[in-house]
C-alpha positions as CSV (number, residue, x, y, z in Angstrom):
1,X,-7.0,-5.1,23.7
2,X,-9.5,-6.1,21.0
3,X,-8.0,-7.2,17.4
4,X,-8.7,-4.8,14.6
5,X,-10.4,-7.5,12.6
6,X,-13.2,-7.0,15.2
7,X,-13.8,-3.6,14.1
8,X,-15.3,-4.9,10.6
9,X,-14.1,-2.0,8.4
10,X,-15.4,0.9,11.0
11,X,-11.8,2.3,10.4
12,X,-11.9,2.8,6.6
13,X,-15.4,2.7,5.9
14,X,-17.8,4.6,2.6
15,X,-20.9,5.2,1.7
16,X,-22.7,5.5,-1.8
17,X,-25.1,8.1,-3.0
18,X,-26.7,7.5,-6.2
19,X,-28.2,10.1,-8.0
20,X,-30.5,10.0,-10.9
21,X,-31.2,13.2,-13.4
22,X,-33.5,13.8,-16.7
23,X,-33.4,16.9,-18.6
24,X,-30.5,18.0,-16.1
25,X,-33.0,18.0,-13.0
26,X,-32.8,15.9,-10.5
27,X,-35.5,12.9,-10.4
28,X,-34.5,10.6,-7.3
29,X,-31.8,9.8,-5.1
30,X,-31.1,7.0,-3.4
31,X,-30.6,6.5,0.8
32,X,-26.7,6.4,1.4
33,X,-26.0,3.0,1.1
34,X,-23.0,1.2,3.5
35,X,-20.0,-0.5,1.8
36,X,-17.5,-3.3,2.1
37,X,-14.2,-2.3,1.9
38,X,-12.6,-5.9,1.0
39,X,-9.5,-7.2,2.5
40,X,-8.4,-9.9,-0.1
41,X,-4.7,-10.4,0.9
42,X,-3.9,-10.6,-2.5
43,X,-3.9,-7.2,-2.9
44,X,-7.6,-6.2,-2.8
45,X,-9.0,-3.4,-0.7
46,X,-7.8,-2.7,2.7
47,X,-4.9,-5.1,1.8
48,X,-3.8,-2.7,-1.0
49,X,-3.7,0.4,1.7
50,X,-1.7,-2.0,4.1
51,X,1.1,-2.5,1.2
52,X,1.3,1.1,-0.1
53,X,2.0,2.2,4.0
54,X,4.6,-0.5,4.2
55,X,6.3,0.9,1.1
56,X,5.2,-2.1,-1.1
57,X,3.6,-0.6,-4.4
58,X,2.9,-4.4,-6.4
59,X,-0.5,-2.8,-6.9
60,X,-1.9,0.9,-7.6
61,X,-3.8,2.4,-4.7
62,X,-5.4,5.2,-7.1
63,X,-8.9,4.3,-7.5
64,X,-9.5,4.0,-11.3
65,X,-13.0,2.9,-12.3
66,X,-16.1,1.4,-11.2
67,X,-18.5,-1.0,-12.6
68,X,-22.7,-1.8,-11.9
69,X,-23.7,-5.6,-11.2
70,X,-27.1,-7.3,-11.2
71,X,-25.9,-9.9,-7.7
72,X,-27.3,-9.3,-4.5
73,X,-25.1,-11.5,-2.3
74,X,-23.9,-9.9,0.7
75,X,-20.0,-8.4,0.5
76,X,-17.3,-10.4,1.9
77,X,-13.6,-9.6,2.5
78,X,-12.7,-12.5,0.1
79,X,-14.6,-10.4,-2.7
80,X,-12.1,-10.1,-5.9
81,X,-14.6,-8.4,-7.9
82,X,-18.5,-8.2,-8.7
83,X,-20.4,-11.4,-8.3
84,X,-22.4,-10.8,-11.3
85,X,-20.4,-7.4,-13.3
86,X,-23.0,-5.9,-16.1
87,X,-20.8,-3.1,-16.7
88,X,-17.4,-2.9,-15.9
89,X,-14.1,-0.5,-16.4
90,X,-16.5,2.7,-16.3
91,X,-14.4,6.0,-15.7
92,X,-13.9,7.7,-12.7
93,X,-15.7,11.2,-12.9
94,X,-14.4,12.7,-10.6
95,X,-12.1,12.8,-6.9
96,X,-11.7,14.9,-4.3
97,X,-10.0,14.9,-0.5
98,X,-10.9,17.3,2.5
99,X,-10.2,16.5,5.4
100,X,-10.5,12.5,6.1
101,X,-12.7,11.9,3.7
102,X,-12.2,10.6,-0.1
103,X,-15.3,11.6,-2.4
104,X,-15.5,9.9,-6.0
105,X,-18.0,10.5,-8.7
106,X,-18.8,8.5,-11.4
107,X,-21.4,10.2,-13.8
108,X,-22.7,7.7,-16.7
109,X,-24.6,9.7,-19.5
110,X,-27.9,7.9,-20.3
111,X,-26.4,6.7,-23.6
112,X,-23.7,5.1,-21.8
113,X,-25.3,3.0,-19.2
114,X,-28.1,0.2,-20.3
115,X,-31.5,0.1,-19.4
116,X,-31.4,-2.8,-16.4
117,X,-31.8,-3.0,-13.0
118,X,-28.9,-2.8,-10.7
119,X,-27.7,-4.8,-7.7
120,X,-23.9,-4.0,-7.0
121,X,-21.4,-1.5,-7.4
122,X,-17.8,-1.5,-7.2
123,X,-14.6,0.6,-6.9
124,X,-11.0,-0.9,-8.9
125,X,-7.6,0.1,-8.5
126,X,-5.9,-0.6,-11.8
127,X,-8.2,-3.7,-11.9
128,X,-8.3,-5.2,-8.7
129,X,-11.7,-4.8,-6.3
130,X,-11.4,-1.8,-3.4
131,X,-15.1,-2.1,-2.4
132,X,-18.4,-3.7,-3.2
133,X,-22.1,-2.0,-2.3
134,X,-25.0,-4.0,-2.7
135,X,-27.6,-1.2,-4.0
136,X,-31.0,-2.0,-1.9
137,X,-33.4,-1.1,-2.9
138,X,-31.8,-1.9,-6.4
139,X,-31.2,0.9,-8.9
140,X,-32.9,0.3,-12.2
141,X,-31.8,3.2,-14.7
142,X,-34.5,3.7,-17.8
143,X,-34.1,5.4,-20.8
144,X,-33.5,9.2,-20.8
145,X,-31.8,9.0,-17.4
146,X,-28.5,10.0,-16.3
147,X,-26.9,8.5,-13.8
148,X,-24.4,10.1,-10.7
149,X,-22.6,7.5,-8.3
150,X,-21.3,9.5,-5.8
151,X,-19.2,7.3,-3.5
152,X,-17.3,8.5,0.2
153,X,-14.4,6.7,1.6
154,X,-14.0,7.9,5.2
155,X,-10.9,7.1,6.9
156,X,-12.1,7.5,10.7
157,X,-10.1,7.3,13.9
């Protein structure tokens, strides 16, 4: 019987789409880029799904905001929160379920969101890391852009 470790997140895994609009049209949009859904045992990421199944509710579950980084260091499961966080505690847009899968969209007007280029993205609960993305080819947003992170968290069998 293999461990579930071994699996390396193939059971809860997501995907990020970004999405980048002037003018309201559409200008570019990014591959769909693979995630890590952390495991911190403190009560990061797949640890905080483990608790809320086991009844324990120490920590949210509800994925609460999102923030853009400018590090390009691989994910690990030990990841707290964004090696190098630019922007941080921005809204979730918007969530939606159907089916198995959890979609989450985080729209950032142009005013909102500073001219830069960006390396990482990440999903909190109430603060604490769910997952990390490194964005490759990076995103670099310029002025008179809107930006629409579109993030999907599939929980396969």
């Amino acid at each position: 019987m293999q461990k579930l470790d071994s699996y390396d997140n193939n059971l809860v895994k997501g995907y990020l789409t970004i999405r980048t609009y002037r003018d309201g049209e559409l200008v570019r949009q990014s591959a769909r880029l693979p995630n890590k859904v952390v495991a911190g045992a403190g009560g990061y990421g797949r640890n905080l799904l483990a608790r809320a199944l086991a009844g324990d509710n120490t920590y949210s579950l509800e994925i609460d905001s999102a923030a853009l980084g400018s590090n390009s260091t691989a994910p690990a499961d030990s990841d707290t929160g964004l090696n190098t966080a630019v922007v941080s505690s921005i809204p979730i847009t918007d969530i939606t379920v159907l089916n198995n899968v959890v979609s989450i969209d985080v729209f950032v007007a142009d005013g909102n969101l500073t001219n830069g280029t960006y390396r990482e993205f990440g999903l909190f609960c109430n603060g604490r890391l769910f997952a990390r993305i490194i964005i490759s080819p990076d995103y670099t947003k310029v002025s008179g852009e809107d930006s629409l992170f579109t993030y999907e968290l599939t929980l396969a069998g």
